[in-house]
C-alpha beads as a LAMMPS data file, in Angstrom:
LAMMPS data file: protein, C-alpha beads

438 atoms
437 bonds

1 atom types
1 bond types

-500.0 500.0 xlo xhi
-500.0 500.0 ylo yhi
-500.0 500.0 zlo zhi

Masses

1 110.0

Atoms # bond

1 1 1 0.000 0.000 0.000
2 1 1 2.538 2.092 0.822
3 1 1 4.320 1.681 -2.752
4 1 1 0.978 2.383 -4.313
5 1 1 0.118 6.119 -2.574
6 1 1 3.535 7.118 -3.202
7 1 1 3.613 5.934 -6.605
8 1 1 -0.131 7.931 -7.302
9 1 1 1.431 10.827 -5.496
10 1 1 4.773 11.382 -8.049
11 1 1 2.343 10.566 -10.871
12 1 1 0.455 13.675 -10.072
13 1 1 2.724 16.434 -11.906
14 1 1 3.072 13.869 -15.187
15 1 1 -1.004 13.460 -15.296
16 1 1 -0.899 17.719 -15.169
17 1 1 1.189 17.953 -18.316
18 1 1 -0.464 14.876 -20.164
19 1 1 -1.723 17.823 -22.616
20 1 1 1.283 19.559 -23.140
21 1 1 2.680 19.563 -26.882
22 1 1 6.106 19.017 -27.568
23 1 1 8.634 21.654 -26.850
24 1 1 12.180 22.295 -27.480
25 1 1 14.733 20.673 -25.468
26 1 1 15.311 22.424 -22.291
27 1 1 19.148 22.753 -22.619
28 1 1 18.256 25.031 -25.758
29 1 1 15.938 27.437 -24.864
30 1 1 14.707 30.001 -27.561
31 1 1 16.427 33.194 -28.081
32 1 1 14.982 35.592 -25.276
33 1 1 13.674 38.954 -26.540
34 1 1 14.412 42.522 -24.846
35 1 1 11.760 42.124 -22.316
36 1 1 12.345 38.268 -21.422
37 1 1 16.028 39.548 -20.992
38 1 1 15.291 42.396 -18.468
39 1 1 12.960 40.397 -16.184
40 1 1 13.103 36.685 -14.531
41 1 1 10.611 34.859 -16.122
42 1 1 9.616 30.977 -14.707
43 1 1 8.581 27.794 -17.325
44 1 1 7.462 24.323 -16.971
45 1 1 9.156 22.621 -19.317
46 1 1 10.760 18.983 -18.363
47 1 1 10.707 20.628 -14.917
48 1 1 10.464 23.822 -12.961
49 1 1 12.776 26.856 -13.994
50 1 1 13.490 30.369 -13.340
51 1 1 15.663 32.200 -16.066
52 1 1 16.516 35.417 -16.184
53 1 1 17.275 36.010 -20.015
54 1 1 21.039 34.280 -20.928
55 1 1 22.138 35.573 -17.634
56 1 1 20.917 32.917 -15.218
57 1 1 18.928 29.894 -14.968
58 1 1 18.174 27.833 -12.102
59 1 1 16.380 24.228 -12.871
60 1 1 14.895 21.825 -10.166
61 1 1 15.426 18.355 -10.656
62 1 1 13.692 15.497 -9.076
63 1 1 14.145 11.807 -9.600
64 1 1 12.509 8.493 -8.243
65 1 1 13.024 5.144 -8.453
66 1 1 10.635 2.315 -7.289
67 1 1 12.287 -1.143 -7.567
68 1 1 10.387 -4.562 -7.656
69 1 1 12.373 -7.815 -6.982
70 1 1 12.841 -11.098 -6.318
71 1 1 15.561 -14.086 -6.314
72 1 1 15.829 -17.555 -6.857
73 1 1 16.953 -19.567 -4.994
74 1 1 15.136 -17.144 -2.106
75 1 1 18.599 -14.927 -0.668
76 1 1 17.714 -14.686 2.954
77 1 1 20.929 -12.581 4.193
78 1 1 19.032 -9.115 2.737
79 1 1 18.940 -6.396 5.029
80 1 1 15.721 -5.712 3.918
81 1 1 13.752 -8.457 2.304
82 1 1 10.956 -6.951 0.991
83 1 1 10.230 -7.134 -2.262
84 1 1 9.320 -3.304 -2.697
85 1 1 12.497 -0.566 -2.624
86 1 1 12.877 2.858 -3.373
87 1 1 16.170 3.049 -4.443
88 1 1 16.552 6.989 -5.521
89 1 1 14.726 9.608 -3.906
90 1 1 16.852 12.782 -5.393
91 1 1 16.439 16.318 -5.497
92 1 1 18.522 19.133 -7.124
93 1 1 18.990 22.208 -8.868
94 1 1 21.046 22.878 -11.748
95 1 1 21.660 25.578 -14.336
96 1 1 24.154 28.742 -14.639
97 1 1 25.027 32.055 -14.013
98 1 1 26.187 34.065 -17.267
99 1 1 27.750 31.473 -19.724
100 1 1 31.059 31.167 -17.989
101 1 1 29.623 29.086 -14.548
102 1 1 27.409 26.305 -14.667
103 1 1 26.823 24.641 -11.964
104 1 1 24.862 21.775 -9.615
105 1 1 23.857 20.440 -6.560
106 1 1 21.927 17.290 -5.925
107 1 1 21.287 15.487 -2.498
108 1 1 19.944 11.634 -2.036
109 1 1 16.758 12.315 0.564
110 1 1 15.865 8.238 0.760
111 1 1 16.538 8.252 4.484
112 1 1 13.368 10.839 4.513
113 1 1 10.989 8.704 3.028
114 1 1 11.922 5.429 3.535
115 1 1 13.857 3.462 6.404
116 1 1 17.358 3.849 4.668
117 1 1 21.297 5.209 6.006
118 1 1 22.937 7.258 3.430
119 1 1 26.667 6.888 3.780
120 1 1 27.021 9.973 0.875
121 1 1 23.291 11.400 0.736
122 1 1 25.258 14.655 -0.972
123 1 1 25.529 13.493 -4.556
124 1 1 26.723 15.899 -7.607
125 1 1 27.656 19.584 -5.650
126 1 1 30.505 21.200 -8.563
127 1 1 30.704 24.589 -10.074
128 1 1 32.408 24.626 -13.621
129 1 1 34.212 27.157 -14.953
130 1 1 33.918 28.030 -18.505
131 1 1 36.006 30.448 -20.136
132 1 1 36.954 28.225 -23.441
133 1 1 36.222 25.573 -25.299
134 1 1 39.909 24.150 -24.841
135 1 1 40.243 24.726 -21.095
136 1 1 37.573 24.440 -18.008
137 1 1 38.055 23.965 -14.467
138 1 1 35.412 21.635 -12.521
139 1 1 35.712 22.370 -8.613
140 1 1 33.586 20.485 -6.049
141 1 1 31.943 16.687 -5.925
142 1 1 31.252 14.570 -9.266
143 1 1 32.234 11.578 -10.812
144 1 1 36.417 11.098 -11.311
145 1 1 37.008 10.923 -15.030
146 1 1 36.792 6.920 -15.220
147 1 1 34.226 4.614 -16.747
148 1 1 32.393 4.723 -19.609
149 1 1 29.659 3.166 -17.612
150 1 1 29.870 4.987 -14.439
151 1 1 29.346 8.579 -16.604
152 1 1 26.477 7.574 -18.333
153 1 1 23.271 9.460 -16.547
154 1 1 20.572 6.851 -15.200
155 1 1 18.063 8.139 -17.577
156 1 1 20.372 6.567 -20.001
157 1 1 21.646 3.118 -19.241
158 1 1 20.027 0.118 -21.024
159 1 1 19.668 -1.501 -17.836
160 1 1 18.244 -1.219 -14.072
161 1 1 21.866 -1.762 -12.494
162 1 1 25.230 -0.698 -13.976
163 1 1 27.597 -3.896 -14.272
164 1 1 29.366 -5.611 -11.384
165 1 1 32.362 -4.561 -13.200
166 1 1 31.459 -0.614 -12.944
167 1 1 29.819 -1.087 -9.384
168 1 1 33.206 -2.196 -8.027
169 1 1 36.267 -1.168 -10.329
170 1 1 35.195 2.029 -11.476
171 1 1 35.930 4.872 -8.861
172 1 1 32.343 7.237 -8.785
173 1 1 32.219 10.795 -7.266
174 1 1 34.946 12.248 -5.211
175 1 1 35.447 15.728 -4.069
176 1 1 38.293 17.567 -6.540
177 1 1 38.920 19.668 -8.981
178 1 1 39.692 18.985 -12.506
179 1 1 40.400 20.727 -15.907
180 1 1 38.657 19.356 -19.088
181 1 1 37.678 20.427 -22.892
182 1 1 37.662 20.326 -26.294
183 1 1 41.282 19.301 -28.379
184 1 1 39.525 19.208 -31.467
185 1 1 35.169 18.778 -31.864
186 1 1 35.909 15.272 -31.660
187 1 1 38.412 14.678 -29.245
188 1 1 37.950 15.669 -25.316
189 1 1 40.377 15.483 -22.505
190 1 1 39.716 14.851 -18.544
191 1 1 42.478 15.687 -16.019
192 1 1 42.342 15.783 -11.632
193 1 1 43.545 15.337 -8.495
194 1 1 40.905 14.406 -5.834
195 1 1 40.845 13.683 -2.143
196 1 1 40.132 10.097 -1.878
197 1 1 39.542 7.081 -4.369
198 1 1 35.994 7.959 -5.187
199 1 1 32.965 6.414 -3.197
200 1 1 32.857 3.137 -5.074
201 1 1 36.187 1.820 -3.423
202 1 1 34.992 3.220 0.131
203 1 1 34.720 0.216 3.485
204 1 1 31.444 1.131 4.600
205 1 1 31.453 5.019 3.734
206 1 1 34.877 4.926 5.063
207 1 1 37.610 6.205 2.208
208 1 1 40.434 3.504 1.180
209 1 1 42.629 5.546 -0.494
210 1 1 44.245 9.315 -0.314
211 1 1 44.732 11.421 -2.675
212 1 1 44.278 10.023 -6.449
213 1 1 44.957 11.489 -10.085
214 1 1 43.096 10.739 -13.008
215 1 1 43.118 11.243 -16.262
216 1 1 40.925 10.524 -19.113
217 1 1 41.053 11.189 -23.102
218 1 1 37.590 10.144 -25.281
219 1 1 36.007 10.723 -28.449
220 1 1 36.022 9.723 -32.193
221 1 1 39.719 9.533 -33.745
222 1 1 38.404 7.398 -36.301
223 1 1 36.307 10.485 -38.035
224 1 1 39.242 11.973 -39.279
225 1 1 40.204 8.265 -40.800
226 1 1 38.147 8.780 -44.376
227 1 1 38.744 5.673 -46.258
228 1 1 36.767 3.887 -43.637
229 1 1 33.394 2.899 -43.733
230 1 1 30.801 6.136 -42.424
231 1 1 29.632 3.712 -39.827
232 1 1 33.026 2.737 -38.171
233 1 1 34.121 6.724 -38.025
234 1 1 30.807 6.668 -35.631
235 1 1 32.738 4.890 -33.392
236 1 1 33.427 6.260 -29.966
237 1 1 36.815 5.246 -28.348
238 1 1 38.593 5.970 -24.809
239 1 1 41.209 5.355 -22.584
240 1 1 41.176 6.134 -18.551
241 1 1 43.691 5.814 -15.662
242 1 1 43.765 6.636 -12.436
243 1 1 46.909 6.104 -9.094
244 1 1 46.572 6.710 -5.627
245 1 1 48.134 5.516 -2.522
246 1 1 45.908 3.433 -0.345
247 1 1 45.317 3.391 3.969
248 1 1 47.100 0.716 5.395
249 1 1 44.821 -2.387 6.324
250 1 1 42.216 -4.696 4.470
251 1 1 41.271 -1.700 2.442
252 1 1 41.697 -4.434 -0.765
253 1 1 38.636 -3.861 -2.968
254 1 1 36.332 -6.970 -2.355
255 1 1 33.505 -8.275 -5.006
256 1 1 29.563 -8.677 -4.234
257 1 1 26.815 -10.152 -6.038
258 1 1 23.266 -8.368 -6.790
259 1 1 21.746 -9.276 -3.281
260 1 1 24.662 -8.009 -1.753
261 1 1 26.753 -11.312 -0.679
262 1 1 30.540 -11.178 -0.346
263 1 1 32.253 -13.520 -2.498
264 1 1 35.742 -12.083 -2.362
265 1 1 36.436 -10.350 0.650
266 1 1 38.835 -7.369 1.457
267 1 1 42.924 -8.208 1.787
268 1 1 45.148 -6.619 3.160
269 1 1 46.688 -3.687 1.019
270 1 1 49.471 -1.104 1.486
271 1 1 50.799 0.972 -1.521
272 1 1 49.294 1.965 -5.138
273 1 1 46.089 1.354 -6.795
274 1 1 46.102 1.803 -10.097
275 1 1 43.233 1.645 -12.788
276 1 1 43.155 1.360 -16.684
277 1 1 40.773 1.622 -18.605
278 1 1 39.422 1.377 -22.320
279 1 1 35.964 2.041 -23.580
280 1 1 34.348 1.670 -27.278
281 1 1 30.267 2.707 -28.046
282 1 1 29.001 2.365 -31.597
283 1 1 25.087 3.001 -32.854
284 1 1 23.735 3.245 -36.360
285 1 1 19.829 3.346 -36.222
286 1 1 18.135 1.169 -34.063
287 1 1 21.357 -1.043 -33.002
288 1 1 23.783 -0.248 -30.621
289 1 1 27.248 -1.626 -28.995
290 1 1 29.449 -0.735 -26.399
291 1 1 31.591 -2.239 -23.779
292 1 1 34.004 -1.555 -21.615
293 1 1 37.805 -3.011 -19.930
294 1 1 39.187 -2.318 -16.506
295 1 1 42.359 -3.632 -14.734
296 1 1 42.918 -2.568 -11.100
297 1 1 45.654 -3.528 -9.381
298 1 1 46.762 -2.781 -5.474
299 1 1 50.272 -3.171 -3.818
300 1 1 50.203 -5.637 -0.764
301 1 1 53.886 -4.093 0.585
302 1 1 54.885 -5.348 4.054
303 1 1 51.398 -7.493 4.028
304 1 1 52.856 -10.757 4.987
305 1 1 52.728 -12.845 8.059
306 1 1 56.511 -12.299 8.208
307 1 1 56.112 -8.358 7.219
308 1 1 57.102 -9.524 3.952
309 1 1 55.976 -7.946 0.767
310 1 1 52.978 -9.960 -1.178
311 1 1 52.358 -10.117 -4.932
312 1 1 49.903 -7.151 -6.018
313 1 1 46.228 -7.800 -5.967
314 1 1 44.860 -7.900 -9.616
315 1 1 40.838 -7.105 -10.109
316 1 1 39.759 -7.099 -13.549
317 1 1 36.785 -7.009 -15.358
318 1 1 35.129 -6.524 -19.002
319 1 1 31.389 -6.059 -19.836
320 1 1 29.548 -5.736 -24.065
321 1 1 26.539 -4.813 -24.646
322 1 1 24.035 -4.800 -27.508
323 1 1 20.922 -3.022 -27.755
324 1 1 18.098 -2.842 -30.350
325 1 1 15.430 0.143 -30.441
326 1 1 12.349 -2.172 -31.335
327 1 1 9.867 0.557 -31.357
328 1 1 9.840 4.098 -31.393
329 1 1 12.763 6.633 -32.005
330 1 1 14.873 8.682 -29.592
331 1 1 15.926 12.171 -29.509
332 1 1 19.555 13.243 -29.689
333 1 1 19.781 13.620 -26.069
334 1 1 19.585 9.710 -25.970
335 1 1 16.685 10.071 -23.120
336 1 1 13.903 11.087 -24.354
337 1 1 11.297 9.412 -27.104
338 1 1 10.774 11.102 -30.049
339 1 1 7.021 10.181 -30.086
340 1 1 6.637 10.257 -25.872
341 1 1 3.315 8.471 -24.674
342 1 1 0.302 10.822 -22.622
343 1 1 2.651 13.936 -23.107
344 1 1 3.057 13.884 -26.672
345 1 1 -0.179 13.245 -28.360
346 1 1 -1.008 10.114 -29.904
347 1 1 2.331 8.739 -29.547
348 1 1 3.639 5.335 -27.760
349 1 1 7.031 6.530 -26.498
350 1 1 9.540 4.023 -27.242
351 1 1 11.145 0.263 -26.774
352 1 1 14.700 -1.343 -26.577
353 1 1 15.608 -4.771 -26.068
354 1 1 19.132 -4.979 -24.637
355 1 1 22.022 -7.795 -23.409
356 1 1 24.614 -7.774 -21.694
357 1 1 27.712 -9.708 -20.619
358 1 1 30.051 -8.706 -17.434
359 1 1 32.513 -10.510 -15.941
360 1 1 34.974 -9.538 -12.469
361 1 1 37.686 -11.963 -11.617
362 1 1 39.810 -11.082 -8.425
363 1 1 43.391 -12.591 -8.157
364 1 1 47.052 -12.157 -7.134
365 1 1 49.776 -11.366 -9.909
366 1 1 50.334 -14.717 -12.162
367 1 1 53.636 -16.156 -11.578
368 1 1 54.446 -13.836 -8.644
369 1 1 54.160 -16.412 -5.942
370 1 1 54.730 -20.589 -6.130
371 1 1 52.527 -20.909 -2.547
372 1 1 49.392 -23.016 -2.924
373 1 1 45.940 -20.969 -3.568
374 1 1 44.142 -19.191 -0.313
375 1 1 41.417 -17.211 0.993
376 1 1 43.582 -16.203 3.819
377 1 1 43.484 -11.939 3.133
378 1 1 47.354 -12.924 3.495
379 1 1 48.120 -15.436 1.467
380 1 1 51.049 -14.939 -0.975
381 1 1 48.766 -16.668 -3.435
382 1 1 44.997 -15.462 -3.714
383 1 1 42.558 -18.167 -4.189
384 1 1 40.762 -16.946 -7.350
385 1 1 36.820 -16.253 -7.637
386 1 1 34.995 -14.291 -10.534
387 1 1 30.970 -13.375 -10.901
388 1 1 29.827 -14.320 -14.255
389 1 1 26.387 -12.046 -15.101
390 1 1 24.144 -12.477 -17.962
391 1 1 21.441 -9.496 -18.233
392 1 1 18.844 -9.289 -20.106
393 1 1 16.382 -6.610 -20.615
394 1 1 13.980 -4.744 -22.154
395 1 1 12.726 -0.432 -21.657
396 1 1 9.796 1.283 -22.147
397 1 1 10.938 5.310 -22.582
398 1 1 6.937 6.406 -21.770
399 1 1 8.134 9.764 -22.154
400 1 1 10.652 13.027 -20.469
401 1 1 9.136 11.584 -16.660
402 1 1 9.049 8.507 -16.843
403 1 1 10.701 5.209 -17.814
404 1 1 9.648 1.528 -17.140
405 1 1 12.341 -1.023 -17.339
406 1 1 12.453 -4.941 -16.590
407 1 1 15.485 -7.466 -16.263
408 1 1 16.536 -10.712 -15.898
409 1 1 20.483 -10.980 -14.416
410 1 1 21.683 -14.565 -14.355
411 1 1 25.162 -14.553 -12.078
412 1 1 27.765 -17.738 -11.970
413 1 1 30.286 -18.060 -9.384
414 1 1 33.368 -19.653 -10.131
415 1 1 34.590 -20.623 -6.373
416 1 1 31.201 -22.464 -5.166
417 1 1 32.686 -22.764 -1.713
418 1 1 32.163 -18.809 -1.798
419 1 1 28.361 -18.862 -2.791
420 1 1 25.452 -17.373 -1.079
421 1 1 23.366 -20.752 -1.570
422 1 1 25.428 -23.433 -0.485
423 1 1 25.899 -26.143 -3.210
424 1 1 24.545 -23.458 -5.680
425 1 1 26.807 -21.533 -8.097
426 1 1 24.134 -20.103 -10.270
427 1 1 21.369 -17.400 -8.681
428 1 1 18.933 -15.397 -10.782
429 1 1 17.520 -11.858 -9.923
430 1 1 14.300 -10.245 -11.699
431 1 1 13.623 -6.265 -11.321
432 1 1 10.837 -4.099 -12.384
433 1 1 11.479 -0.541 -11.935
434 1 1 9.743 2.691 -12.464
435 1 1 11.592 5.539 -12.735
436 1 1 10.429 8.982 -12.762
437 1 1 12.417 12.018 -13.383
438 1 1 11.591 16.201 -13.644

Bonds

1 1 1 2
2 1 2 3
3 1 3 4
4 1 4 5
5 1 5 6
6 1 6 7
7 1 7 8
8 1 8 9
9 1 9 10
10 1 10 11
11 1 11 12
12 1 12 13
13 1 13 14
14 1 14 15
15 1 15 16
16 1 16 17
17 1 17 18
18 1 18 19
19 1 19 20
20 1 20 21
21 1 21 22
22 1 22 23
23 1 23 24
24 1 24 25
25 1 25 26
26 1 26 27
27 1 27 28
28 1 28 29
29 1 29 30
30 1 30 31
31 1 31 32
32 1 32 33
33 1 33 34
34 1 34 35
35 1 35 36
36 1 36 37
37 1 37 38
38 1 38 39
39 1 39 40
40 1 40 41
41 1 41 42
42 1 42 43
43 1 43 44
44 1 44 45
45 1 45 46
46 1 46 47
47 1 47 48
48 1 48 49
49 1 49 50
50 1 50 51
51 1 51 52
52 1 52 53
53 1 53 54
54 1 54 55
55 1 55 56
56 1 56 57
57 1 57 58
58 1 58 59
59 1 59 60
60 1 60 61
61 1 61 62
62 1 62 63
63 1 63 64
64 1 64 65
65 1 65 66
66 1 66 67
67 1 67 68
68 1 68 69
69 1 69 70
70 1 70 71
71 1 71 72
72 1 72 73
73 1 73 74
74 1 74 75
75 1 75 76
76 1 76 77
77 1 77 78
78 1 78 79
79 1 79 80
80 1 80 81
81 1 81 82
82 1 82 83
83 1 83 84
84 1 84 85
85 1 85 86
86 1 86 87
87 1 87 88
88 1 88 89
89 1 89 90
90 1 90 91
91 1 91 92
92 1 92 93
93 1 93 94
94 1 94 95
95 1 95 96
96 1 96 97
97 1 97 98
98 1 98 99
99 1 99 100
100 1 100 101
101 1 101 102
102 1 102 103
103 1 103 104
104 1 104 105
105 1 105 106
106 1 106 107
107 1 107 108
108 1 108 109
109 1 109 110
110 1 110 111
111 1 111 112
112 1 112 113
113 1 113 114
114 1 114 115
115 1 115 116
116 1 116 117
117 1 117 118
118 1 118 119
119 1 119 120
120 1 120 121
121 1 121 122
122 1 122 123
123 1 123 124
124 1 124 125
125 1 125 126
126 1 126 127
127 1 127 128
128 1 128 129
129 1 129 130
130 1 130 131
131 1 131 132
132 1 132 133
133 1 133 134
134 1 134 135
135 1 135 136
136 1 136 137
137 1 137 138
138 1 138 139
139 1 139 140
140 1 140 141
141 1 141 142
142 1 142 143
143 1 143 144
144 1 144 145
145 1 145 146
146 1 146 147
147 1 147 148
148 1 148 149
149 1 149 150
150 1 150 151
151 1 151 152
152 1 152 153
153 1 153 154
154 1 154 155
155 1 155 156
156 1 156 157
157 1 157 158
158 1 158 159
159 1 159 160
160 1 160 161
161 1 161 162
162 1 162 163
163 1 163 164
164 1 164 165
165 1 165 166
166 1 166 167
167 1 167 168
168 1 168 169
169 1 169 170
170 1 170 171
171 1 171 172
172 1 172 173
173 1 173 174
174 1 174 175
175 1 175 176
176 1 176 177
177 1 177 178
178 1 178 179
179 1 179 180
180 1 180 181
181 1 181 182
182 1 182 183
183 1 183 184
184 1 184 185
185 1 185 186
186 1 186 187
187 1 187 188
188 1 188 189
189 1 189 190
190 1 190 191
191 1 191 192
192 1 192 193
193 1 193 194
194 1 194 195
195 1 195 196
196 1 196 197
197 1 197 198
198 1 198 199
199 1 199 200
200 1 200 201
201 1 201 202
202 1 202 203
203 1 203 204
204 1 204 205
205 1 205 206
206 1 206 207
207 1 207 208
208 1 208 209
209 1 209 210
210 1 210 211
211 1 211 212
212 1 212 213
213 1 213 214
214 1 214 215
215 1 215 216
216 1 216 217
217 1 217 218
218 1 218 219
219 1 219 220
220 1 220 221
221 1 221 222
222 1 222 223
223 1 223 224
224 1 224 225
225 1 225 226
226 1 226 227
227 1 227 228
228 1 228 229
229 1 229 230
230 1 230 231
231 1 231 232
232 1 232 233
233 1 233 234
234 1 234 235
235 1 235 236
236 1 236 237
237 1 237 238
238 1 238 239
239 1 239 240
240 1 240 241
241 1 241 242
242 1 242 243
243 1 243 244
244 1 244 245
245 1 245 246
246 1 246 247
247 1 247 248
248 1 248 249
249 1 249 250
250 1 250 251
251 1 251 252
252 1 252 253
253 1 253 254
254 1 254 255
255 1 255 256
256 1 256 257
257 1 257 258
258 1 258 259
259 1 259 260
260 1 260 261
261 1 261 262
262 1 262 263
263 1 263 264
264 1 264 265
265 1 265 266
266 1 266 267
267 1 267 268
268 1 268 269
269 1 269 270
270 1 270 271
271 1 271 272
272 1 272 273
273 1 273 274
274 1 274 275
275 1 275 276
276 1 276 277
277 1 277 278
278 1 278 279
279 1 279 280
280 1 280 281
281 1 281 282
282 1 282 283
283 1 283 284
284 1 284 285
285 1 285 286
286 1 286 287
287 1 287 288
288 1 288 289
289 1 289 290
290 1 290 291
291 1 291 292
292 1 292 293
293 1 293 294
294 1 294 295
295 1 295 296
296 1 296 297
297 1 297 298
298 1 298 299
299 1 299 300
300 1 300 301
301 1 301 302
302 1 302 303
303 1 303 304
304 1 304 305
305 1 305 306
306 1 306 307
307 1 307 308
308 1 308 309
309 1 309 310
310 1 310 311
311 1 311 312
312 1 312 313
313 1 313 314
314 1 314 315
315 1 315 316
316 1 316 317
317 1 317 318
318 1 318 319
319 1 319 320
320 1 320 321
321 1 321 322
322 1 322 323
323 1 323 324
324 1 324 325
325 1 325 326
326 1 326 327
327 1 327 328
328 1 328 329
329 1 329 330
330 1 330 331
331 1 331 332
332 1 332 333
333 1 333 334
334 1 334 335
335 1 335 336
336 1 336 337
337 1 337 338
338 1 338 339
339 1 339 340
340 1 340 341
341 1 341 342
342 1 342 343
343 1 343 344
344 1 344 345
345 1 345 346
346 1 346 347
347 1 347 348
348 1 348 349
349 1 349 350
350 1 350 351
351 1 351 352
352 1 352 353
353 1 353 354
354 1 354 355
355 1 355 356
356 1 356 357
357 1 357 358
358 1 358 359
359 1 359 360
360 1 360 361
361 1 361 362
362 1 362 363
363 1 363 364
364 1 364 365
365 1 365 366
366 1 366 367
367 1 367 368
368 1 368 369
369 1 369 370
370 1 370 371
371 1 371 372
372 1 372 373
373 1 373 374
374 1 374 375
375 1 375 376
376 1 376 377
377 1 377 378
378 1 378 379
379 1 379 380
380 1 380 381
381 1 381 382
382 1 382 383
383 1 383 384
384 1 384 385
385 1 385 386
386 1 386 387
387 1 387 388
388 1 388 389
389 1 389 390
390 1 390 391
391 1 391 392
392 1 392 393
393 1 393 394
394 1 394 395
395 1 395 396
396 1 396 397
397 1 397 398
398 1 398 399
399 1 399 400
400 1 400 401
401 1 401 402
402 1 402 403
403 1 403 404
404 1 404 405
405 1 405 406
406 1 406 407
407 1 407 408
408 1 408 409
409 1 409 410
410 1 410 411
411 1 411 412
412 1 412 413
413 1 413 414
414 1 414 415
415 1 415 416
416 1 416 417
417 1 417 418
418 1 418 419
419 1 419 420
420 1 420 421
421 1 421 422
422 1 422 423
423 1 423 424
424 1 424 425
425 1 425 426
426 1 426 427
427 1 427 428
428 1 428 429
429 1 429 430
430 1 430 431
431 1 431 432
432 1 432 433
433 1 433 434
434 1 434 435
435 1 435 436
436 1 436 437
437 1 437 438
């Protein structure tokens, strides 16, 4: 019951607007004219804002989401096992002041509403700087300039979760700063230095790592390649990396399934952590590819039972996808349906079926160490375990509020002494989710 009234209650506003035609997107307003430019003027498009001609704008963002789940076999180590979760309870503001400063502040408000401890309730809180194309400076919290994945907005992902590969090699948001841009129109650059190792890698909302440097350069090289195909000039390519020095102690990242059961835990780390990274996404019409390849590894120095120095600790982890738009179009943006359902007329919104493939293997440097395999967080010789997930999925963009998606995640465990069923090595997860964004 609960579910239900709050669900009504954030389908209110979307019900309001089911008669409002088609506008322009809301990053590119119209041209303002003398008097809109003099005085602050408020609109409704895709959500509440107050402008005040090209001089400032100030949008408020909300976003929901209302998971649906089950398992099989039943998991019963949840910490909550109901089948009913709200998952993202967000609100913001976002816009910019002159065209030199944009800027953003978001904050995760689930602990209001629902019986939930945010370890990092403050979210995206950055002002960027703007003065050229070539050269910007970023200052505040947002994500560290890793993961193709991990940069992708919600309101774009083919799927309900982000890989197990994303969830636990790529870093996330980290307070920093950061100068990016434009090389050429095709070719952008990422550069910072941030506090900590990014919220990802965290022990319980407790940081791992200090201070970390990343760097990250993406885009399409290939459209300056003309005797290839059109389609494979399309092609969007990057490369990531990222070093920091991590806290003494089992600070080791460790590797979790969907429902949340350990099966690699933390080891024992002291030195580096270093990430690489490469990235490729590709889409011609309906069809669409991309996929991702990280390597982490951590120094173990002084780790041993002796003191002695242990081989590093390698995660890695690789994920494709493929997606097909079955119905409907999409605008540029990539979020919204060209034809959007009760908001746009007569239209359905639109469909994609989508698969994908992740894998994350944990183990110690090959050929570093001639001890026999261990769990032991000390062990010279790291006892291998990797989560194999299969997700399948299909999404209903209804329109700019809201988005209906359901999956199927199929996850293999290669070390069934480390399962969460014992005996079982194979566990499947369905979600339904309803997401609604302003």
């Amino acid at each position: 019951m609960r579910a239900l009234v709050l669900t009504a209650l954030l389908l209110i506003p979307i019900a309001l607007l089911a008669q409002k035609p088609p506008e322009e997107d809301e990053d590119q307003p119209p041209a303002a004219d003398e008097t809109q430019k003099s005085t602050l003027q408020f609109k409704f498009k895709d959500r509440p804002s107050f402008r005040y001609g090209d001089t400032f704008r100030l949008d408020i963002k909300s976003k929901w989401h209302l998971d649906f789940r089950s398992f099989s076999p039943p998991i019963t180590n949840l910490p909550d096992d109901s089948t009913f979760l709200l998952t993202r309870a967000r609100f913001g503001l976002k816009g910019n002041v002159t065209k030199y400063f944009e800027y953003e502040f978001e904050r995760e408000m689930r602990q209001t509403f629902a019986d939930v401890q945010e370890r990092h309730p403050w979210r995206d809180n950055y002002i960027d700087f703007k003065p050229l194309s070539i050269v910007r400076l970023k200052v505040g919290k947002f994500k560290m300039p890793f993961g193709l994945e991990e940069n992708t907005s919600e309101d774009r992902l083919d799927f309900v979760f982000r890989s197990r590969v994303t969830d636990f090699l790529a870093p996330a948001r980290e307070r920093g700063a950061m100068l990016h841009g434009k090389v050429t129109k095709r070719l952008e650059y990422e550069a910072g230095v941030f506090r900590y190792d990014g919220e990802n890698s965290d022990v319980k909302g407790v940081p791992t790592a200090g201070r970390t440097y990343a760097a990250r350069v993406s885009g399409e090289p290939l459209r300056y390649l003309s005797v290839l195909p059109k389609t494979i000039r399309h092609t969007y390519l990057g490369v990531a990396f990222t070093r920091g020095k991590m806290f003494e102690g089992a600070n080791g990242q460790h590797g979790q399934t969907i429902s949340n059961f350990t099966y690699f835990d933390h080891v024992y780390v002291k030195g580096d952590r270093q990430r690489v990274g490469a990235e490729v996404s590709w889409s011609e019409g309906p069809f669409g590819f991309r996929g991702e390849y990280i390597r982490m590894s951590e120094q173990r120095l002084e780790q041993g039972i002796r003191v002695n120095d242990l081989p590093d600790k390698i995660s890695r982890g690789w994920y494709v996808t493929g997606s097909w738009m079955a119905l409907g179009k999409m605008k540029s943006n990539g979020k919204d349906p060209k034809t959007p359902f009760l908001t746009g007329g007569r239209g359905f919104g639109a469909v994609e079926l989508a698969a994908r493939l992740d894998v994350l293997t944990f183990f110690t440097e090959p050929g570093a160490s001639t001890a026999l395999p261990s769990r032991s967080p000390r062990a010279a010789n790291l006892l291998p375990n990797s989560d194999r997930t299969w997700t399948f999925g299909t999404t209903w963009y209804v329109n700019h509020f809201v988005k209906i998606q359901a999956n199927g995640e199929r996850e293999w465990l290669a070390d069934i002494e480390r399962a969460a069923v014992a005996g079982r090595s194979v566990f499947w997860t369905a979600i339904l989710r309803l997401q609604l964004a302003m």
